[in-house]
matplotlib code that plots the C-alpha trace (Angstrom):
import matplotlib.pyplot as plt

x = [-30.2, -27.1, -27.6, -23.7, -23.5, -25.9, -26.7, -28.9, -29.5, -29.1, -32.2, -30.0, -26.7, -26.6, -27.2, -23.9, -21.7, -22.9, -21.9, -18.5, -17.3, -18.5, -15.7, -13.2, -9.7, -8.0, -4.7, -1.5, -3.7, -6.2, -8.8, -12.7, -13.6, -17.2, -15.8, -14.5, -17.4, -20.1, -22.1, -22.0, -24.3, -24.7, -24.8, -25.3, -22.1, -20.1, -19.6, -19.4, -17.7, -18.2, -15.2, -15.1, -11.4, -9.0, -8.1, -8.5, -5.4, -6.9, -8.9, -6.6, -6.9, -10.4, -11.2, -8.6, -10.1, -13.9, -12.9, -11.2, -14.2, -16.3, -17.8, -18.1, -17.8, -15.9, -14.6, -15.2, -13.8, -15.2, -14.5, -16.4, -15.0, -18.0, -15.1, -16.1, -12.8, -10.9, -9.1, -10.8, -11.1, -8.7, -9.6, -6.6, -3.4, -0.2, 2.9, 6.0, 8.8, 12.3, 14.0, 17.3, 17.9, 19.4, 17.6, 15.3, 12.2, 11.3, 11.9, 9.7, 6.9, 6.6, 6.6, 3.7, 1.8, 2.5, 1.5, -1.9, -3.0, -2.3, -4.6, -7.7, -7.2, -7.4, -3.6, -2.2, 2.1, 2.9, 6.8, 7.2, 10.7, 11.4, 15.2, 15.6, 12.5, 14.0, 10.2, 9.6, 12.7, 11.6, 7.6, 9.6, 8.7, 11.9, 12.1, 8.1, 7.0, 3.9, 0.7, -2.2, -5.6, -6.3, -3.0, -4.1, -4.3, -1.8, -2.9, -0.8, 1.8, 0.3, 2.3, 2.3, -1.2, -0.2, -0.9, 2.0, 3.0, 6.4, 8.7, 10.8, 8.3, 9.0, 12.5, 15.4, 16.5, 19.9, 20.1, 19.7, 16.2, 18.3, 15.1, 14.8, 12.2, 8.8, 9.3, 9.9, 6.7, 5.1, 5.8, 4.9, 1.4, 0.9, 1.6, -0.8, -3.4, -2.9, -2.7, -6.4, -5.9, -8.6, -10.6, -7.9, -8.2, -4.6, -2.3, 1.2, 3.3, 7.2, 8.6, 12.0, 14.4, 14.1, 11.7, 11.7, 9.4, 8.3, 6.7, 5.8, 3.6, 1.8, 0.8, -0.6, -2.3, -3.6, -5.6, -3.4, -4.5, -1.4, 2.2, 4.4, 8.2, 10.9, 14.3, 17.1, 18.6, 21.4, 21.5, 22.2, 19.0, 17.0, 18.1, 16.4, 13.3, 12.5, 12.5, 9.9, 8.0, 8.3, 7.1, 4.3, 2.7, 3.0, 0.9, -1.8, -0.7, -1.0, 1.9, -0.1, 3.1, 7.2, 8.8, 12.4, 14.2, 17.8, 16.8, 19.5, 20.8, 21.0, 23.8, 23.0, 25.4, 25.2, 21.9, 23.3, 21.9, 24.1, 23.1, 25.1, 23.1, 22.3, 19.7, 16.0, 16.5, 13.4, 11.4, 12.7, 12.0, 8.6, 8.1, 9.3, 6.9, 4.2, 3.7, 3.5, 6.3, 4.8, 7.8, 11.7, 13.0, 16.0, 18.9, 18.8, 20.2, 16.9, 15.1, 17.9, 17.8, 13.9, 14.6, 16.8, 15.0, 11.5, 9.6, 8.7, 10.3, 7.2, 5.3, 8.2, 7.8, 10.3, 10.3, 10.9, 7.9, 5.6, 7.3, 5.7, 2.7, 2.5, 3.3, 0.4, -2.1, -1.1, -1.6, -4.9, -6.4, -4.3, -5.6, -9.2, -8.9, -7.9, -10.7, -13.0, -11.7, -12.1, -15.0, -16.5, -15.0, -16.5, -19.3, -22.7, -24.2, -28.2, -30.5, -33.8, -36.1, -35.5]
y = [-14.4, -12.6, -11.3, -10.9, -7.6, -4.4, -2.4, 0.9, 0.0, -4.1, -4.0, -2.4, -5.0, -7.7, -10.9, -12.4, -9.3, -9.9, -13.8, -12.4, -10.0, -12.5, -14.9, -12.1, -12.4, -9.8, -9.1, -10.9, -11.8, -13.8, -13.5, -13.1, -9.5, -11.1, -10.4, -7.2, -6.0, -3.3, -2.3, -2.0, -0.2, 0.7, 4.6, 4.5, 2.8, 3.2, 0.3, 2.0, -0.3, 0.6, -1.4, -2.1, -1.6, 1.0, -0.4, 1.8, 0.3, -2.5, -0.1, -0.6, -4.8, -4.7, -2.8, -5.0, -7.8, -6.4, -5.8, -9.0, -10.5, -8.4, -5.9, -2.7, -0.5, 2.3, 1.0, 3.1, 2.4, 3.8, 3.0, 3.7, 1.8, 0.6, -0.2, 1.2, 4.0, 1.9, 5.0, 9.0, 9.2, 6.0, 3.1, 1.0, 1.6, -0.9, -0.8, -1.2, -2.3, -4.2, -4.9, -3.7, -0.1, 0.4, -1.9, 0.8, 0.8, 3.9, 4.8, 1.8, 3.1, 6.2, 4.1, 2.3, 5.2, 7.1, 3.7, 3.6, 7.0, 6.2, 3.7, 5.8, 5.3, 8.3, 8.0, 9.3, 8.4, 9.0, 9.2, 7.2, 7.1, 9.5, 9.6, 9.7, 11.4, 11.1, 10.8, 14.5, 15.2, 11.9, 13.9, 17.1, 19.0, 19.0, 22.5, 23.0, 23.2, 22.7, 24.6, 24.8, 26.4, 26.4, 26.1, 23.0, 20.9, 20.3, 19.7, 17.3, 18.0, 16.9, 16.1, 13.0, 12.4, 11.6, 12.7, 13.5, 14.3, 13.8, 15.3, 16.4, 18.9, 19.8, 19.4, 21.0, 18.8, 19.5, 18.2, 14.9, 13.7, 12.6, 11.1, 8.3, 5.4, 6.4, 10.3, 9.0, 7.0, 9.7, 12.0, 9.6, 9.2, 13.0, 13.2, 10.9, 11.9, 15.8, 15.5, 16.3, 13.4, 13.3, 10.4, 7.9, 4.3, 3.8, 5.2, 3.9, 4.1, 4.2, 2.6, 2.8, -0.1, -2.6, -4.0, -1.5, 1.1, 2.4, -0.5, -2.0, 1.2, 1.0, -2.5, -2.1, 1.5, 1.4, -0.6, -1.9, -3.5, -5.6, -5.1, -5.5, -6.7, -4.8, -6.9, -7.4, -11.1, -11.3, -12.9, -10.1, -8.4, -11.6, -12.3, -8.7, -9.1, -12.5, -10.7, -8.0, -10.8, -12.9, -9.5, -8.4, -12.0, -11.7, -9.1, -10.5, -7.8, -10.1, -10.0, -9.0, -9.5, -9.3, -7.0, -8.3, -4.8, -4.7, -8.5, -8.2, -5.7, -5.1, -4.3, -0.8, -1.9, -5.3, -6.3, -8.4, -10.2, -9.9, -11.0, -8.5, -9.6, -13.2, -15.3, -15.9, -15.1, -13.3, -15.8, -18.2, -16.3, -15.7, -19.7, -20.4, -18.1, -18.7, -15.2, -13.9, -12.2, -8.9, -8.5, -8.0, -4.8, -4.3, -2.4, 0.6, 4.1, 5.7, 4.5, 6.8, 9.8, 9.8, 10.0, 12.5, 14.8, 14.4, 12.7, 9.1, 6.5, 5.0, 8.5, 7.7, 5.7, 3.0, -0.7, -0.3, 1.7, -1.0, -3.4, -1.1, -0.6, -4.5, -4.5, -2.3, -3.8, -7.4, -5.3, -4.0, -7.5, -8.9, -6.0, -7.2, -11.0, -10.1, -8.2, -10.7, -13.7, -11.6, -10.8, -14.3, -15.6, -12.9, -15.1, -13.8, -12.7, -13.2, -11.9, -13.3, -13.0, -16.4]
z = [-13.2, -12.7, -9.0, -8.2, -8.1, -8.3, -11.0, -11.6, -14.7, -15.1, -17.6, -20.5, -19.9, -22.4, -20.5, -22.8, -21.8, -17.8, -18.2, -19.8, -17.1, -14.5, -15.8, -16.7, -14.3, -13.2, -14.6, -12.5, -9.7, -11.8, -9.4, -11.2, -11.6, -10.0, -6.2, -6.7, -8.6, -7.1, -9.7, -13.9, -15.8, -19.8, -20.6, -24.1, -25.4, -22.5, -20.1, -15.9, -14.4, -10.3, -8.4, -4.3, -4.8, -6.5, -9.5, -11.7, -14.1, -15.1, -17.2, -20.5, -19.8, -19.5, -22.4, -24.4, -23.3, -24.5, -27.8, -28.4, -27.2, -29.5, -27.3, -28.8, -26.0, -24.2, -20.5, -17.3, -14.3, -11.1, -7.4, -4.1, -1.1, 1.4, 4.4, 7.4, 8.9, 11.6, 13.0, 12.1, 8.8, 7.7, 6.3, 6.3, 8.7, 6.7, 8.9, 6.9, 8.8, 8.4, 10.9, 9.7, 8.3, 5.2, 2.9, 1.2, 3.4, 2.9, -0.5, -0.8, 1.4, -0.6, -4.1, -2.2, -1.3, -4.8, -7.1, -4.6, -5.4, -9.0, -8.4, -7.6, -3.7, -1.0, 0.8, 3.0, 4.6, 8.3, 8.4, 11.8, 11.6, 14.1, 14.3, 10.7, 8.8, 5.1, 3.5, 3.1, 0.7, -1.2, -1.9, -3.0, 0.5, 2.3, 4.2, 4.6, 8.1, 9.6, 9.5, 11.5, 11.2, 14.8, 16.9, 17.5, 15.1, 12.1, 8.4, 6.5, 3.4, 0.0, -2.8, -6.3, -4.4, -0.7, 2.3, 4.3, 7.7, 9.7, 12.6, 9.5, 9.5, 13.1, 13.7, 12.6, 9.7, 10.9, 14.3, 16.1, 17.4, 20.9, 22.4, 24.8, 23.1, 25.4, 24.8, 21.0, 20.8, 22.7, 19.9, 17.4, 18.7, 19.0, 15.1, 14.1, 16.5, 16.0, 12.4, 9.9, 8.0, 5.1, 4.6, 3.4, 2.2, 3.0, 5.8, 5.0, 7.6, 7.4, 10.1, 12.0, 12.0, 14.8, 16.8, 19.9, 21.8, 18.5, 16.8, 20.2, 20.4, 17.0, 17.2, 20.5, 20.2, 16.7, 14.7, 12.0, 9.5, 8.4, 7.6, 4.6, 5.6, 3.4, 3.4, 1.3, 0.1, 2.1, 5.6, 7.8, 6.7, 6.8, 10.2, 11.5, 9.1, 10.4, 14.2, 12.6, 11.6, 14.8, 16.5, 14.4, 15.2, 18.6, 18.5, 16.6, 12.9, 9.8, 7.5, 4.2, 2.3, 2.0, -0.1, -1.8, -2.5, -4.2, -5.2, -8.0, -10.4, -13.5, -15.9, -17.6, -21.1, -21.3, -19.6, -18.0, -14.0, -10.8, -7.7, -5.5, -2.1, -2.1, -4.2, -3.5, 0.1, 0.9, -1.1, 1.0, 4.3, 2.7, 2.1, 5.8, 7.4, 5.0, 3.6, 0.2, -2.0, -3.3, -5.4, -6.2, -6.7, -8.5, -7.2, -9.8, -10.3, -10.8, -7.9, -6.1, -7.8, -8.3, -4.6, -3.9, -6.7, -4.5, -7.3, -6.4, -9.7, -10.0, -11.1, -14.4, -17.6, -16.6, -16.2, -12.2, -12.0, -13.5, -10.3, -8.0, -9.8, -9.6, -5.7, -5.0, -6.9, -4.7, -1.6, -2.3, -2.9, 0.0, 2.2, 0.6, 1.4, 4.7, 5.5, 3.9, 5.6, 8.8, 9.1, 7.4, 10.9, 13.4, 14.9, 14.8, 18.0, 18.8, 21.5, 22.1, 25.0, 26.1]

ax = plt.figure().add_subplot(projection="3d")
ax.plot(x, y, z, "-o")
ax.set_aspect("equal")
plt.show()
C-alpha cells in the first residue's frame, strides 16, 4: 500500500506508524519526510530511518514527535546519497560569492561547511580566494603546508570535519599574491584539479570579491551546482551583490539562496536590536531577484573570535550557532529541489529502428 519508499524489512513496520511518517514535516522547512525518505526498517524497537539527504538533526524532532504520537521507539537516522559525482569524487560544487569584500563571506563559508559535516555530509572547502586565503587560520591550520604522497598530487587539510585546501598552504602567509587575473585563475584551477579530494557531497567554495577572471573562470570550467550570495544590509554591499547575481545568471549558476550577514546586532546588557547597516535590505534584494533568504546573521563578538581562535562558532553551544545550523539545513533541500526540478525537465531521448 505504502510503496513511497523501500524498505528491507517493510513486513515488520506497523502500517499506522508508515501512514504517520508519511505525513510527518520536516522541521523549519515543513516539507513531508515522504520525498526525502529512502528506506525505514524496524530492528527490534528501533526505528532506521535511511535519508537521501544529510539530516541527521532532525533526529531529536523526529523522535519527539514519535513519542507524542505514541510510538514507542528509539529513532535512527542514516543517510546514503544516490547523486551521481559531477566533478572526481564531488557531488555538489556551491560557489559563494559577494560581490563586495568585507561583509563576512568567508567566515560564513566555513560555518557552512562546519554545520554540513555536522549534518552527516562528506565536505570538503576550496579557499578560492587567492589574494587573500584567510580560511586556513579560521579551521585551526594556519602555518601547515602542503603534502604530497607522490610529488604530484596534494592531499587536502582536514579539520571540525572539512576538507580543506588553499594557496595559504602554498604561499608565504606574509607576502602579497601580486598575480595578474589569468595567472590567478590558472593557479586556482591547478588547486582544485591537483588536489585528492575524498568523495564529498559538498565542495564549498570561498570566493574572492568581485565579479572578475576568477569567478568568470569557475562558472565556465566547473560544474557548479548553484551559488549562495553573502551581503550585508546596507547599500554599498547590495549594489556589488546584485552584480554577483546579475553575473552568475548569465552564466546559466542558479542562485540556491542569499545570505543576510551582520543583519543587526545585538546589545550584549540590555538585549536590546540595532540595525547598524540598514534594514531588510537583502530580503529585499532577495524579493527583487526572486531568490530565497537562507538567513540573518547577527553582527556578534563571537562569530569573530571563534574565527580568529580556528574553531568555526557554529561547532559552540550558542544561539548564532543554531542560525547556521538553520542555513545549512535550507541549502541542502534547496541543493535537493534543484536537482529534482532538473532533471524532471531533461527530456527523454528514444531510439528505435525506425
Amino acid at each position: 500500500m505504502f510503496n513511497w519508499f523501500k524498505s528491507s524489512k517493510s513486513e515488520s513496520v506497523p502500517e499506522a506508524l508508515l501512514h504517520w511518517l508519511q505525513q510527518w514535516q520536516l522541521p523549519e522547512s515543513g516539507a513531508p519526510l515522504s520525498l526525502i525518505l529512502q528506506t525505514v526498517s524496524l530492528n527490534k524497537n528501533v526505528l532506521q530511518v535511511q535519508l537521501k539527504l544529510p539530516l541527521v538533526s532532525v533526529t531529536a524532532a523526529l523522535q519527539q514527535a514519535l513519542n507524542d504520537a505514541g510510538f514507542a521507539y528509539k529513532v535512527q537516522i542514516g543517510y546514503h546519497s544516490e547523486a551521481d559525482a559531477v566533478f572526481k569524487n564531488i557531488k555538489h560544487i556551491v560557489l559563494v560569492p559577494s560581490g563586495k569584500g568585507g561583509v563576512g563571506k568567508s567566515t560564513t563559508a566555513v560555518n557552512i561547511a562546519a554545520a554540513l559535516a555536522l549534518e552527516g555530509a562528506q565536505v570538503g572547502l576550496l579557499d578560492a580566494d587567492i589574494y587573500g586565503p584567510s580560511i586556513p587560520t579560521m579551521l585551526g591550520l594556519s602555518g601547515e603546508k602542503i603534502t604530497s604522497p607522490d610529488n604530484k598530487l596534494m592531499q587536502p587539510k582536514f579539520a571540525h570535519g572539512v576538507h580543506l585546501q588553499s594557496i595559504g598552504f602554498l604561499v608565504d602567509p606574509l607576502q602579497a599574491s601580486v598575480w595578474r587575473g589569468p595567472m590567478a585563475s590558472q593557479a586556482l584551477l591547478q588547486l582544485l584539479n591537483e588536489t585528492l579530494w575524498p568523495e564529498l557531497d559538498y565542495l564549498i567554495v570561498d570566493m574572492p570579491p568581485g565579479t572578475g577572471d576568477i569567478q568568470l573562470t569557475m562558472a565556465q570550467k566547473l560544474p557548479v551546482t548553484a551559488a549562495v550570495v553573502v551581503t550585508t544590509p546596507q547599500d554599498v554591499a547590495l549594489a556589488d551583490a546584485q552584480k554577483a547575481i546579475s553575473m552568475f545568471r548569465q552564466v546559466n549558476i542558479p542562485i540556491a539562496g542569499l545570505i543576510e550577514n551582520m543583519s543587526f546586532y545585538l546589545c550584549g546588557h540590555c538585549g536590546a536590536r540595532d540595525d547598524i547597516f540598514g534594514t531588510e535590505g537583502g530580503v529585499l534584494l532577495a524579493e527583487r531577484y526572486q531568490v530565497p533568504v537562507l538567513g540573518q546573521l547577527p553582527l556578534q563578538k563571537q562569530i569573530r573570535e571563534q574565527a580568529d581562535q580556528g574553531i568555526p562558532v557554529v561547532l559552540k553551544e550558542q544561539p548564532v550557532a543554531q542560525i547556521y545550523r538553520t542555513i545549512s539545513r535550507q541549502l541542502i533541500l534547496a541543493l535537493h529541489w534543484q536537482t529534482s526540478v532538473q532533471q524532471a525537465s531533461q527530456p527523454e531521448i528514444i531510439i528505435t529502428d525506425d
